[in-house]
N, CA, C and O of each residue as an XYZ file, in Angstrom:
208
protein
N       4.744     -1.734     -1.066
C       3.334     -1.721     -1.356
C       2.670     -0.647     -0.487
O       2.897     -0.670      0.723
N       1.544      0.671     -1.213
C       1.329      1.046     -0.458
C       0.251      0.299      0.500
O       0.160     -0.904      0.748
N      -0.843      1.808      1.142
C      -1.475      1.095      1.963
C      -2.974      0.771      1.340
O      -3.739     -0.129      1.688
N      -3.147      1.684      0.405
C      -4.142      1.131     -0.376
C      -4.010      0.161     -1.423
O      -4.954     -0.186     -2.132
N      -2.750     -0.313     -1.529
C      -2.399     -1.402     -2.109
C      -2.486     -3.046     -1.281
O      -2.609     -4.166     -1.778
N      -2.386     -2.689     -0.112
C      -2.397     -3.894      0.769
C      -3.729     -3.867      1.220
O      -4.107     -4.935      1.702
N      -4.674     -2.809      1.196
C      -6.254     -2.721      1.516
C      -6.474     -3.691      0.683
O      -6.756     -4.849      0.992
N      -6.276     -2.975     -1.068
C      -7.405     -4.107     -1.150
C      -6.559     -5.000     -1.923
O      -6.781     -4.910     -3.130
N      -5.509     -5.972     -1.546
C      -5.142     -6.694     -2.001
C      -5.394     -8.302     -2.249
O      -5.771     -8.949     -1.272
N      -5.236     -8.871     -3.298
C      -6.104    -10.174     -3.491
C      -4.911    -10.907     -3.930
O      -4.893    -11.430     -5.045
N      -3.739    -10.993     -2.988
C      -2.610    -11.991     -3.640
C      -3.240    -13.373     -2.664
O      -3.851    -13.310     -1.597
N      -2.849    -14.577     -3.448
C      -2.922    -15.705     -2.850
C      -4.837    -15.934     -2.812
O      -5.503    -16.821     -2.278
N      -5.204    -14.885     -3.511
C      -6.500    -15.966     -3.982
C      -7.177    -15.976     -5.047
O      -6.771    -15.356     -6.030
N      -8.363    -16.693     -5.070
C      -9.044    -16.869     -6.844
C     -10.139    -16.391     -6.845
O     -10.876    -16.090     -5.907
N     -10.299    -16.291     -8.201
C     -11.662    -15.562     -7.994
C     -12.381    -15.810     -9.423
O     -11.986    -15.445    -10.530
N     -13.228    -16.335     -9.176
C     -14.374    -16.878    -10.397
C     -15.201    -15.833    -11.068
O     -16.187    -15.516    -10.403
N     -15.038    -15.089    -12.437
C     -15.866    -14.592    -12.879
C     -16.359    -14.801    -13.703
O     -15.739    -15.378    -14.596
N     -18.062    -14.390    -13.940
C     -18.360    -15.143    -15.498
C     -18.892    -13.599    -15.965
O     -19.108    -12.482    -15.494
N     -18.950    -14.434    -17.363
C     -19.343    -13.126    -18.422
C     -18.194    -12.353    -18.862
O     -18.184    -11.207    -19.314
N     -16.918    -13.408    -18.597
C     -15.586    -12.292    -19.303
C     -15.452    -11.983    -20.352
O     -14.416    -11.338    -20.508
N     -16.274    -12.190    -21.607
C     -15.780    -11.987    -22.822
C     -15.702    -10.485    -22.962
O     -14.729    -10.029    -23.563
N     -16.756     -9.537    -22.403
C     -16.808     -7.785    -22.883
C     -17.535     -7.412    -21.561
O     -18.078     -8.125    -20.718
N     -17.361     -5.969    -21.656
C     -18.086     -5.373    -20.642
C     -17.559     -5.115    -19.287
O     -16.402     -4.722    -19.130
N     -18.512     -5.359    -18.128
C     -18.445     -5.242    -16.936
C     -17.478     -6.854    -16.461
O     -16.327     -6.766    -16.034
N     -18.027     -7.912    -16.593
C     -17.397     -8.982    -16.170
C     -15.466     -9.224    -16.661
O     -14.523     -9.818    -16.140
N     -15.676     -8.290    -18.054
C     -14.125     -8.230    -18.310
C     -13.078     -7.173    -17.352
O     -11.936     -7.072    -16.903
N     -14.064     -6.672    -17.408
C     -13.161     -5.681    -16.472
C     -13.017     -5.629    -15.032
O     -12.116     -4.939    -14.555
N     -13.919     -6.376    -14.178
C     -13.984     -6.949    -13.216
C     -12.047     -8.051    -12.806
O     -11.023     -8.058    -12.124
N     -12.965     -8.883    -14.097
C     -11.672     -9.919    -14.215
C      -9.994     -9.224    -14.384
O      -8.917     -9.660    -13.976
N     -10.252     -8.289    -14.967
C      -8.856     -7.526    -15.466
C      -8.323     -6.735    -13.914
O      -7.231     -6.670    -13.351
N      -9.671     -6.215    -13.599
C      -9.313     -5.256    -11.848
C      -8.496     -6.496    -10.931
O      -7.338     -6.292    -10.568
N      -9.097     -7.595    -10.646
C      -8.893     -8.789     -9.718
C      -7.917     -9.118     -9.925
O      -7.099     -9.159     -9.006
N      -7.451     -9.623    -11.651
C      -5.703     -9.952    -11.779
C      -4.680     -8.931    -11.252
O      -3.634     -9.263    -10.693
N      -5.075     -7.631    -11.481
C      -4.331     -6.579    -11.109
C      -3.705     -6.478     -9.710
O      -2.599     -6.128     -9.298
N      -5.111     -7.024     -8.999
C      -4.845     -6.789     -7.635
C      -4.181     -8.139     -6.944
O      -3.908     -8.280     -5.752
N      -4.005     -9.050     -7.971
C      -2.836    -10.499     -7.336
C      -4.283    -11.326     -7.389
O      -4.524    -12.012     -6.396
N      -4.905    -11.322     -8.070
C      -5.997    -12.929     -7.732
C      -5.604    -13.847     -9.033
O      -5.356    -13.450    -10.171
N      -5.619    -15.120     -8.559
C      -5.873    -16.167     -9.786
C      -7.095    -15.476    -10.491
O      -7.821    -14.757     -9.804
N      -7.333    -15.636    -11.683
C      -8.389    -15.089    -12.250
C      -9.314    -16.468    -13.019
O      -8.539    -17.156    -13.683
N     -10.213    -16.789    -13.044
C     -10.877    -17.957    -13.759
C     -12.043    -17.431    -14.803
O     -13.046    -17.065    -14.192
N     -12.132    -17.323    -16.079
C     -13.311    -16.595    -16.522
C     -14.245    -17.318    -17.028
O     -14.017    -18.482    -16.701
N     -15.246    -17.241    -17.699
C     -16.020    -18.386    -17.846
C     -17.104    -17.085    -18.592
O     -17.331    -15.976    -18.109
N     -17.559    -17.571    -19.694
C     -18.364    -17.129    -21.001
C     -18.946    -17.648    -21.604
O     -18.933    -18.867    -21.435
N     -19.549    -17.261    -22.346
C     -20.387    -18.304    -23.526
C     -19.757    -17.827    -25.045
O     -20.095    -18.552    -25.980
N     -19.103    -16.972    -25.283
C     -18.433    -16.515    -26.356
C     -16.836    -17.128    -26.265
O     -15.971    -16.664    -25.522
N     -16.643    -18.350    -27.256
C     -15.245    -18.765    -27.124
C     -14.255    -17.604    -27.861
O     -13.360    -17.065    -27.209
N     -14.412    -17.392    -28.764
C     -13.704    -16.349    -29.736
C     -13.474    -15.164    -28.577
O     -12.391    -15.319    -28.013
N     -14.095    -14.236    -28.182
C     -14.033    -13.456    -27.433
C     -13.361    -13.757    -25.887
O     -12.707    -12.937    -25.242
N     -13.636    -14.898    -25.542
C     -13.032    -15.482    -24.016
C     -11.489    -15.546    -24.379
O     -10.695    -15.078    -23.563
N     -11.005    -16.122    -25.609
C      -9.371    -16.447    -25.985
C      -8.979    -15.146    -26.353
O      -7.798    -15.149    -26.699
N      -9.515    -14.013    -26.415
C      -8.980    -12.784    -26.953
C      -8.625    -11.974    -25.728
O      -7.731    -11.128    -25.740
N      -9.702    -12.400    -24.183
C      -9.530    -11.605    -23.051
C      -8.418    -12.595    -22.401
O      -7.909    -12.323    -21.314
């Protein structure tokens, strides 16, 4: 792993985002899994929440 990989690394925790269906909050959520977080999303669009 580098060292900007262990900067900003988020293994071993969670992280609550809302507004995942599109946009900014999806991609938020998508950055955070990347970086090792549990990811939790939370929307008001079901169709769109099961697609992210």
């Amino acid at each position: 792993m580098s060292y900007i990989e262990q900067l900003f690394s988020l293994e071993s925790k969670v992280a609550i985002v809302t507004g995942t269906s599109r946009g900014i909050g999806k991609a938020v959520a998508y950055g955070m899994s990347l970086a090792g977080a549990k990811v939790y999303g939370l929307s008001r669009s079901t169709k769109k929440s099961k697609e992210t």
